[in-house]
C-alpha positions as CSV (number, residue, x, y, z in Angstrom):
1,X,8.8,17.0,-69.2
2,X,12.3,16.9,-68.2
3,X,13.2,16.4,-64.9
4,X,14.3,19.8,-62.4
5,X,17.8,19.1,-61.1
6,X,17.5,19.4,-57.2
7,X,20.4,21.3,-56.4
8,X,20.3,24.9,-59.0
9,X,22.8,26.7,-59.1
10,X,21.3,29.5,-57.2
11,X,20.9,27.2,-54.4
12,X,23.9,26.2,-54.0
13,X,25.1,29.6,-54.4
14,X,22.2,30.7,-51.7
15,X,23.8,27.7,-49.4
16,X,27.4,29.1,-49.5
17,X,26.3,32.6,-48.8
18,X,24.4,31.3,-45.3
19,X,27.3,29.1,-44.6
20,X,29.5,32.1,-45.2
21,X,27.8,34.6,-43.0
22,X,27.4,31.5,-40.0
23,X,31.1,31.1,-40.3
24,X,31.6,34.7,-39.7
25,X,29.2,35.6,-37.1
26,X,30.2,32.3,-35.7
27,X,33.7,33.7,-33.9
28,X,31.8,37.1,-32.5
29,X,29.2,35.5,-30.5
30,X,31.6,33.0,-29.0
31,X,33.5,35.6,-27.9
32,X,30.2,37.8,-27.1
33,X,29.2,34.4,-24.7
34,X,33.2,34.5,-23.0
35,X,33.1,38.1,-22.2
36,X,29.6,37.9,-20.6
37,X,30.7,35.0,-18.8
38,X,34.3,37.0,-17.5
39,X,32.5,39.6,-16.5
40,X,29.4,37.5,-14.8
41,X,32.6,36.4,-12.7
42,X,33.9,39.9,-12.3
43,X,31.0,41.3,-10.8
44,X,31.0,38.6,-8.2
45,X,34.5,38.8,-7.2
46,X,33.7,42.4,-6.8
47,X,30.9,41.5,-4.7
48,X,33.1,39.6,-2.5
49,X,36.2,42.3,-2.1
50,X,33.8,44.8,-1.5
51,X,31.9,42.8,1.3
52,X,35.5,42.1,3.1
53,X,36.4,45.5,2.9
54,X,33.3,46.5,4.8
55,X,34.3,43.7,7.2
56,X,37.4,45.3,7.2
57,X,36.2,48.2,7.9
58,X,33.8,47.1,10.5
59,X,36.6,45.9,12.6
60,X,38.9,49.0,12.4
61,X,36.0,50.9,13.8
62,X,35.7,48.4,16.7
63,X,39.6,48.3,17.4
64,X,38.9,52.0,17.8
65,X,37.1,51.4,20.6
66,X,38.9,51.4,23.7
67,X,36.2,49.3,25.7
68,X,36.4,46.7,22.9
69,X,40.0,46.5,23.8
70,X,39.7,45.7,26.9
71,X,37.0,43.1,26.5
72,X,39.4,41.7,23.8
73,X,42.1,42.0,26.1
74,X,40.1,39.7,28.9
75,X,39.0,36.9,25.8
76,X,42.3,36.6,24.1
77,X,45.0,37.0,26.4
78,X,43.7,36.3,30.0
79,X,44.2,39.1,30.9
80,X,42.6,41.5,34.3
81,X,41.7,44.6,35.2
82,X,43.0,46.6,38.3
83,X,41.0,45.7,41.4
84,X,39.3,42.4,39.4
85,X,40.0,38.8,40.3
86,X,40.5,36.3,37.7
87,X,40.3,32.4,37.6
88,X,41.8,30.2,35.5
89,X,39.7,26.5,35.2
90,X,42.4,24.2,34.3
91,X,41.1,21.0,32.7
92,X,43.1,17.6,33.5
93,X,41.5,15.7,30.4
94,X,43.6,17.9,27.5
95,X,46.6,16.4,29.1
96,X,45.8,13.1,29.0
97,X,44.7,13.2,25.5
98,X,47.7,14.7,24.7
99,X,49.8,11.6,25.9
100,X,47.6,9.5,24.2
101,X,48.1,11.1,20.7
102,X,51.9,11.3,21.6
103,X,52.1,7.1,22.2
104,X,50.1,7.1,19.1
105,X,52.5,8.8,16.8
106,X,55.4,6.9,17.0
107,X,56.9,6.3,14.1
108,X,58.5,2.9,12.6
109,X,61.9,3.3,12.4
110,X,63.3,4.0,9.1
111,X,64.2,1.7,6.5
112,X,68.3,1.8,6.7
113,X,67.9,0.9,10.2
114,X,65.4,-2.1,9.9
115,X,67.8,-3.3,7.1
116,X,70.7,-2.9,9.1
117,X,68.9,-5.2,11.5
118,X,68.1,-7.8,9.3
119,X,72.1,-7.6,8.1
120,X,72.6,-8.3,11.4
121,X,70.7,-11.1,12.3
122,X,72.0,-12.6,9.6
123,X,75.7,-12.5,10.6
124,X,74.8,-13.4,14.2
125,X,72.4,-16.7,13.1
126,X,69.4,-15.3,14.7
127,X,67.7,-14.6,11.8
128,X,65.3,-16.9,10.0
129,X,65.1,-18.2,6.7
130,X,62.7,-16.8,3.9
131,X,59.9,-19.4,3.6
132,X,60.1,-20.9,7.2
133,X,57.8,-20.1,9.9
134,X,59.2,-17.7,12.7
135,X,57.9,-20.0,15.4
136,X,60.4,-23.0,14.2
């Protein structure tokens, strides 16, 4: 008996066909996965503007309010009624921190100057030479 070829010709024909309809159906479900995924993120950026504009909204209706004026009035800008009394604790530590950050920032002078310096030296003789120790 003679010996079946492995690959017939309907086979291979059979093989081309299924690559064939992979390859085309290969381009519409990527793009099927991409739009899913764009709107996935859509639908939570919606989420997001509409949750700020009910914030939004929220906060128009307090400004509305003419006692939460006055209470926002009183936090934010010191301010006082008629007939209150109002304190103001000052705090001597901010200050001193402040001072402290200040010494901390100087800068180093720029470059031009600190070579203008060394040009300088050098003319005067004060200056020492590359290699030597700056004790001797």
């Amino acid at each position: 008996m003679a010996k079946r070829p492995q690959l017939t010709g309907r086979a291979a024909i059979l093989a081309v066909v299924v690559c064939a309809i992979a390859m085309s159906l290969a381009y519409p479900v990527r793009e099927y996965i991409s739009n899913r995924r764009d709107l996935a993120a859509l639908q939570e950026e919606k989420a997001r503007v509409d949750a700020e504009t009910r914030r939004i909204a929220q906060q128009a209706e307090q400004i509305k309010d003419p006692n939460d004026i006055k209470r926002r009035a009183k936090e934010e800008l010191h301010y006082c009624g008629a007939g209150e009394k109002c304190y103001v604790v000052m705090d001597s530590a901010p200050e001193q921190a402040r001072t402290a950050v200040k010494q901390q920032a100087a800068a180093p002078p720029p470059w031009y100057q600190t070579l203008w310096e060394s040009v300088e030296a050098a003319d005067k003789g004060t200056g020492h030479k590359a290699g030597t120790p700056v004790g001797k």
